[in-house]
C-alpha atoms as a printed R data frame, in Angstrom:
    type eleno elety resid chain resno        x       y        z
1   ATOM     1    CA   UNK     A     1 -130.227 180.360  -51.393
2   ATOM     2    CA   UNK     A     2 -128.557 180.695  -54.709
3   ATOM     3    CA   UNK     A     3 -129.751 176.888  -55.709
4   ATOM     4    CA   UNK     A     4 -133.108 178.703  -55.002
5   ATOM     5    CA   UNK     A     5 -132.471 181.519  -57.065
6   ATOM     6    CA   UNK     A     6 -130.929 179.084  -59.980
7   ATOM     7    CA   UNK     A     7 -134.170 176.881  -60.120
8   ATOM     8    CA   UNK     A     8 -136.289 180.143  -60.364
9   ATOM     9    CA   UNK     A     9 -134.168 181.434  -62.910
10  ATOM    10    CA   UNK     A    10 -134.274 178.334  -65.064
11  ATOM    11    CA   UNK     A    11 -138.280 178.422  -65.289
12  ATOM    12    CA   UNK     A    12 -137.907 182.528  -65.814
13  ATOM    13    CA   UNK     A    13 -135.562 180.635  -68.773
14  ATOM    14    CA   UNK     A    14 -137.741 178.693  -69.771
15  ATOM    15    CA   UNK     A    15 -140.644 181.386  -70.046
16  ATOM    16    CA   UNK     A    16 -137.942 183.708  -72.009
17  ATOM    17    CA   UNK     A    17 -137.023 181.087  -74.655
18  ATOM    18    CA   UNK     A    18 -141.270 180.105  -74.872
19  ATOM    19    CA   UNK     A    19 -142.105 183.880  -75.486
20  ATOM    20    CA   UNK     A    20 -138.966 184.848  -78.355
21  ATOM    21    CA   UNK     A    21 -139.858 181.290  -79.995
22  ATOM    22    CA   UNK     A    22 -143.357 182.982  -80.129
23  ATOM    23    CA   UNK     A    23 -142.281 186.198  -81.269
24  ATOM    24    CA   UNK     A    24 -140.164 184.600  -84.320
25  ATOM    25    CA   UNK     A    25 -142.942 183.202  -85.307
26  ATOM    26    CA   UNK     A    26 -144.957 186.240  -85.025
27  ATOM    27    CA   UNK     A    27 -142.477 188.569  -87.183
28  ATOM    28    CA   UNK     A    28 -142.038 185.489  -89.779
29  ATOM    29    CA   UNK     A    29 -145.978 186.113  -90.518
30  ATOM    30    CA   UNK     A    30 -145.035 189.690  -90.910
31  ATOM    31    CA   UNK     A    31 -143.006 189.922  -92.748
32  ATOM    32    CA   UNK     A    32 -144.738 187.776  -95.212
33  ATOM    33    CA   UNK     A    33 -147.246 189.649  -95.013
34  ATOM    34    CA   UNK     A    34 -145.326 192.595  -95.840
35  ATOM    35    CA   UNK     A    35 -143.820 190.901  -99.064
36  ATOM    36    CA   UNK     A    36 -147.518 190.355  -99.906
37  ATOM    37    CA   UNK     A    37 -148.625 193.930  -99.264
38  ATOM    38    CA   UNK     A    38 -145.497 195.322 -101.010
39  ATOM    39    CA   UNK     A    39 -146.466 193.067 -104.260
40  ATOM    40    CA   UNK     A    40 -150.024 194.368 -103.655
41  ATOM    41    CA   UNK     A    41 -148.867 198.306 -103.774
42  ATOM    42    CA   UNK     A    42 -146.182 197.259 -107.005
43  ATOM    43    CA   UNK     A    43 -148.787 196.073 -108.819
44  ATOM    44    CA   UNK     A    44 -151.568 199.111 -107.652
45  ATOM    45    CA   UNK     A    45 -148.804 201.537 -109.180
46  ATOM    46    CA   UNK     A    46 -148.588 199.722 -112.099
47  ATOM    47    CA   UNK     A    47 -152.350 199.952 -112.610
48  ATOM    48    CA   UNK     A    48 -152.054 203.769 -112.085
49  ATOM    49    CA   UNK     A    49 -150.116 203.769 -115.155
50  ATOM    50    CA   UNK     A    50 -152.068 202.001 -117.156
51  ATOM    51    CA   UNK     A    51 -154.837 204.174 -116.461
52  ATOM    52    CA   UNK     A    52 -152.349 207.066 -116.905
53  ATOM    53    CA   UNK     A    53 -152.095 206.028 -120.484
54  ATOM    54    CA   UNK     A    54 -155.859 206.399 -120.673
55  ATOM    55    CA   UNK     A    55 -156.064 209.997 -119.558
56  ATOM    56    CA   UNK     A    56 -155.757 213.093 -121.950
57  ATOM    57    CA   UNK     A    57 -155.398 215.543 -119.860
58  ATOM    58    CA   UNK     A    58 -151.597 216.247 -119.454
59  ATOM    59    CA   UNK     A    59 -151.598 217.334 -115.564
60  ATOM    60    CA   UNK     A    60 -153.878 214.385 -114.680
61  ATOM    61    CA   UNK     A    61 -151.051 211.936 -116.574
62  ATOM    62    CA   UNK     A    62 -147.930 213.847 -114.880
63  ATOM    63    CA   UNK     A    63 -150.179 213.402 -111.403
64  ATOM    64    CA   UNK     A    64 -150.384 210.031 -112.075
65  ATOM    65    CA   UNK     A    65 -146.958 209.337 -113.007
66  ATOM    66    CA   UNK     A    66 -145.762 210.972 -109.997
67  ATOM    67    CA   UNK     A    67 -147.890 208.982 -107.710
68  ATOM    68    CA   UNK     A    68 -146.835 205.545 -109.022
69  ATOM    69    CA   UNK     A    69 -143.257 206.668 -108.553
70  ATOM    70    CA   UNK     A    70 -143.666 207.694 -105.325
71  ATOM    71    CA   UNK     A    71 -145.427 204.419 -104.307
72  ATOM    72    CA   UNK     A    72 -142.711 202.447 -106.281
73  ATOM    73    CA   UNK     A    73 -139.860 204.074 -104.121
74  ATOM    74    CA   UNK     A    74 -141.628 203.516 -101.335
75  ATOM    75    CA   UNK     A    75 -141.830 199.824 -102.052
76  ATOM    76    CA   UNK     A    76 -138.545 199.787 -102.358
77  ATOM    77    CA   UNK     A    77 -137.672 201.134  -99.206
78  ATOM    78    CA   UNK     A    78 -140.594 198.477  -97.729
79  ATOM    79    CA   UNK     A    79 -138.228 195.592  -99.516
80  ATOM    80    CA   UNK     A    80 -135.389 197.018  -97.710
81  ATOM    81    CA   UNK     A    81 -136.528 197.522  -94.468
82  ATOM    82    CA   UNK     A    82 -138.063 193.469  -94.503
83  ATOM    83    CA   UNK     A    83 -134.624 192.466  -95.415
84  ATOM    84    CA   UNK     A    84 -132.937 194.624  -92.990
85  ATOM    85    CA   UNK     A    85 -135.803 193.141  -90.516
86  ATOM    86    CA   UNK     A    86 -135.589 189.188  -91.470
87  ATOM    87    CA   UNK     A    87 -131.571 189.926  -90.994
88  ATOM    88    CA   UNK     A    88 -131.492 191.770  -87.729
89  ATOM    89    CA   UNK     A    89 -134.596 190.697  -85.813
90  ATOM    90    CA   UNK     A    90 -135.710 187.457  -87.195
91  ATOM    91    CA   UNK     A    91 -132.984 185.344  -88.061
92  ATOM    92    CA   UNK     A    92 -131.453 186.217  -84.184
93  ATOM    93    CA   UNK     A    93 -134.977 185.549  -82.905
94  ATOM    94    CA   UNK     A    94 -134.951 182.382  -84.402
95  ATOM    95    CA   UNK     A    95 -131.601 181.492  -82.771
96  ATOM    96    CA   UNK     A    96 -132.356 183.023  -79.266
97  ATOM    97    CA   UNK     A    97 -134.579 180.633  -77.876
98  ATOM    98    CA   UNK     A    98 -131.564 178.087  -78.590
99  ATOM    99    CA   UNK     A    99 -129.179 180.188  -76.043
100 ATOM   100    CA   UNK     A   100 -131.585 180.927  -73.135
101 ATOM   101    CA   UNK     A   101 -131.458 176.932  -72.862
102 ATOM   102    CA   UNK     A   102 -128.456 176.602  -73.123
103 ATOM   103    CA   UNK     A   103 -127.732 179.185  -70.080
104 ATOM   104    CA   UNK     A   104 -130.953 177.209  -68.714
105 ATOM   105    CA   UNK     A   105 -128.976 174.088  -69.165
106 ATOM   106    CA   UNK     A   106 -125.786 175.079  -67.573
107 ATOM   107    CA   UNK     A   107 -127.718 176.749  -64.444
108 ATOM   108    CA   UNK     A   108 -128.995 173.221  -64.176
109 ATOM   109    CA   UNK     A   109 -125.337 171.262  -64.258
110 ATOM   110    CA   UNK     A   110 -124.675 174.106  -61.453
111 ATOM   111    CA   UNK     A   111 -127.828 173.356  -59.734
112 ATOM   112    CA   UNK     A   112 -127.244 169.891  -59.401
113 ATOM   113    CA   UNK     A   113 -123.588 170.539  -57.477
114 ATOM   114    CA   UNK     A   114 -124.166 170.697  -53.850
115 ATOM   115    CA   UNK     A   115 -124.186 173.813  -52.098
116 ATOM   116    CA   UNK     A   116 -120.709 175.289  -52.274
117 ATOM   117    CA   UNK     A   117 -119.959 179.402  -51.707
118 ATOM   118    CA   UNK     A   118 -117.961 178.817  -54.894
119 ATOM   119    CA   UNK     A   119 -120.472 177.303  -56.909
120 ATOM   120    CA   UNK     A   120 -123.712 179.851  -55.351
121 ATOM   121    CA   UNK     A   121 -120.853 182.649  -56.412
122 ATOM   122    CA   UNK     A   122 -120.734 181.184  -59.568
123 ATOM   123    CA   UNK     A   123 -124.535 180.878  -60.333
124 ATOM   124    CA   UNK     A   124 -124.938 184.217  -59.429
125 ATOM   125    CA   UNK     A   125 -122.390 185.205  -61.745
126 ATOM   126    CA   UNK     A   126 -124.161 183.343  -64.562
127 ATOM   127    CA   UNK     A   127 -127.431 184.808  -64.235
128 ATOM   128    CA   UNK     A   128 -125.605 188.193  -63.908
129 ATOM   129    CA   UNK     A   129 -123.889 188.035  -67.167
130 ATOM   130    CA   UNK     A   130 -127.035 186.598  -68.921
131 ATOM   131    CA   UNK     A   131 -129.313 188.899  -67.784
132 ATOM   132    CA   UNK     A   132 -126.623 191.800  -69.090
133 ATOM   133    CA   UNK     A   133 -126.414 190.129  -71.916
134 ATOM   134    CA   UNK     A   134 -130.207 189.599  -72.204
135 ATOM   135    CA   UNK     A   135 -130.529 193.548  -72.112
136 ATOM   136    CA   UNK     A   136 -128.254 194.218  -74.771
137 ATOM   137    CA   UNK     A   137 -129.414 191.526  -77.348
138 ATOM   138    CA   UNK     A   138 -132.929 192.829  -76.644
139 ATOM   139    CA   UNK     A   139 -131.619 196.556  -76.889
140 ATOM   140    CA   UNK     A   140 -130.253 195.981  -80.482
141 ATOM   141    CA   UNK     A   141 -133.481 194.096  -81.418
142 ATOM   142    CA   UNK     A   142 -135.551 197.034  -80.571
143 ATOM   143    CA   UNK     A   143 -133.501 199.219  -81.994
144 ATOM   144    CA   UNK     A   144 -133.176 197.532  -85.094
145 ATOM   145    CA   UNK     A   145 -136.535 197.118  -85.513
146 ATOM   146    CA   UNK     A   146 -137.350 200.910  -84.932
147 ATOM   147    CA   UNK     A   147 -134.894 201.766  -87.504
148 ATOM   148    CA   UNK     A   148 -135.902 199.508  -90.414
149 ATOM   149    CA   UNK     A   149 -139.499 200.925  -89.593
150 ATOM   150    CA   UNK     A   150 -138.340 204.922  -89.120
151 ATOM   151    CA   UNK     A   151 -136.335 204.356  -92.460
152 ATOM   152    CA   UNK     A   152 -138.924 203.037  -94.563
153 ATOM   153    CA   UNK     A   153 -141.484 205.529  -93.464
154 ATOM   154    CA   UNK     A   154 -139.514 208.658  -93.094
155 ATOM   155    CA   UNK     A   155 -138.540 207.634  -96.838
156 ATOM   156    CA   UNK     A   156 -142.134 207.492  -97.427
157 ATOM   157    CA   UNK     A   157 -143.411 210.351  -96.555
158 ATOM   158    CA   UNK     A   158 -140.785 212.190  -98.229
159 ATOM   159    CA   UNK     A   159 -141.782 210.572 -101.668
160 ATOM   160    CA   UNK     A   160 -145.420 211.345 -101.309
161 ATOM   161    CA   UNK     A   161 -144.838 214.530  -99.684
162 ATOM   162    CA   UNK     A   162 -143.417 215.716 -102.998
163 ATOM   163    CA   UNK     A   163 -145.977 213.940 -105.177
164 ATOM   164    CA   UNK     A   164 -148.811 215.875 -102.801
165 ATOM   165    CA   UNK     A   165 -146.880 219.199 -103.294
166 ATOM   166    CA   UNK     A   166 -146.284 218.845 -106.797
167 ATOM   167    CA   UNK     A   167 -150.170 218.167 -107.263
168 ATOM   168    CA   UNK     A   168 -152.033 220.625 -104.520
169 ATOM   169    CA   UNK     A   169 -149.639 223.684 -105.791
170 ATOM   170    CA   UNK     A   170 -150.357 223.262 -109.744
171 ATOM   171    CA   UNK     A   171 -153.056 225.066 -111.121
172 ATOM   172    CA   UNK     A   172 -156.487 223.518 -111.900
173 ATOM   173    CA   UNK     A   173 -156.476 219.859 -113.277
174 ATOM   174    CA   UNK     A   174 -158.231 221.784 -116.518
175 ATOM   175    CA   UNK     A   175 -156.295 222.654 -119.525
């Protein structure tokens, strides 16, 4: 029975390793195309202050100013959050499709043995530990991945929640 159960767990392996080598490749495309939006929002701030240069009005230009601080500090929490992101989630992803076959190839050496109590205990015992293990590498994934995105929009909305603030409690826009 546990041969059984070590030849269904090698294909579940097999799935598992297919499914993270797609994801890798998933989160490498975003997070270059998060380096591409974050150059795309650099350079929209520093076209806001250009045009800030243009404007007379001195509320308009402190508006302005503001705003293209706010979205700079933002980027820079973006930049942080893809590093913290390429560091904890992709660079393990990248490596994890390499240890679920390696577990797949030791269930196989194990498969191969003839049926022995000692050797169905052991199989057991291997997918046991993986699968604990499993949980807990996927566990910190997630919860990396929910922190580098909480961080960098918490941080955010702080920055344009003070810029909004700042321009909805000043008087009119007129001098």
């Amino acid at each position: 029975m546990s041969q059984e159960r070590g030849r269904q767990q090698k294909d579940k392996l097999e799935q598992i390793s297919n499914e993270y080598s797609a994801l890798h490749t998933i989160f490498k495309k975003l997070t270059a195309y998060e380096d591409e939006l974050s150059e795309l929002n650099i350079q929209f701030a520093k076209k806001w202050l250009e045009i800030q240069k243009c404007e007379e009005n001195n509320k308009i230009q402190s508006g302005i100013r503001q705003f293209a601080e706010a979205l700079n500090e933002s980027e820079n929490r973006r930049k942080e959050s893809i590093v913290h992101i390429k560091k904890h989630i992709q660079e393990p992803l990248k490596m994890y499709p390499l240890k679920v076959k390696k577990q797949k190839r030791s269930l196989s050496r194990n498969a191969r043995g003839k049926e022995k109590d000692d050797e169905n205990e052991d199989i057991e015992e291997k997918i046991r530990n993986f699968e604990q293990v499993h949980v807990s590498d996927m566990k910190q994934l997630m919860l990396h991945l929910i922190n580098a995105e909480m961080f960098y929009h918490a941080r955010s909305i702080e920055y344009f929640t003070k810029v909004y603030k700042t321009l909805s409690s000043s008087e009119q826009l007129e001098e």
